[in-house]
C-alpha positions as CSV (number, residue, x, y, z in Angstrom):
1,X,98.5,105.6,143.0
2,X,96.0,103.2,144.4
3,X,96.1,99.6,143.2
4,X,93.7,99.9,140.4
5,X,95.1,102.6,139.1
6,X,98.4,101.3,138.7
7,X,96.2,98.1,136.9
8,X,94.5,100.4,135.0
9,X,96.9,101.3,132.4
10,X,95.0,103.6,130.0
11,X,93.2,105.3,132.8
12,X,89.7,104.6,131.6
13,X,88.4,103.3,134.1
14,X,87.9,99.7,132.6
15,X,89.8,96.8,133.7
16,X,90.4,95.2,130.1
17,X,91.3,91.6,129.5
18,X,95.2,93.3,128.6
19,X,95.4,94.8,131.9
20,X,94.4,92.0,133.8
21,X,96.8,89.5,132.1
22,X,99.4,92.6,132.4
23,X,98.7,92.5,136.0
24,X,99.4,89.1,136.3
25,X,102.6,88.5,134.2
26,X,103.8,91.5,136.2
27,X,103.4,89.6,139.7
28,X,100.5,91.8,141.0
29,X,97.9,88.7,140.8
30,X,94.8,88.7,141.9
């Protein structure tokens, strides 16, 4: 899994708002 992908959480494609503040809480900032 590349590192979008695993940011990507639905798999659309789309980097929503939730993912990106997912992403963050989770320690895989930006």
């Amino acid at each position: 899994r590349s590192y979008f992908a695993s940011i990507d959480t639905n798999g659309d494609g789309v980097l929503s708002f939730e993912e990106f503040r997912a992403a963050g809480l989770s320690g895989q900032g930006f």
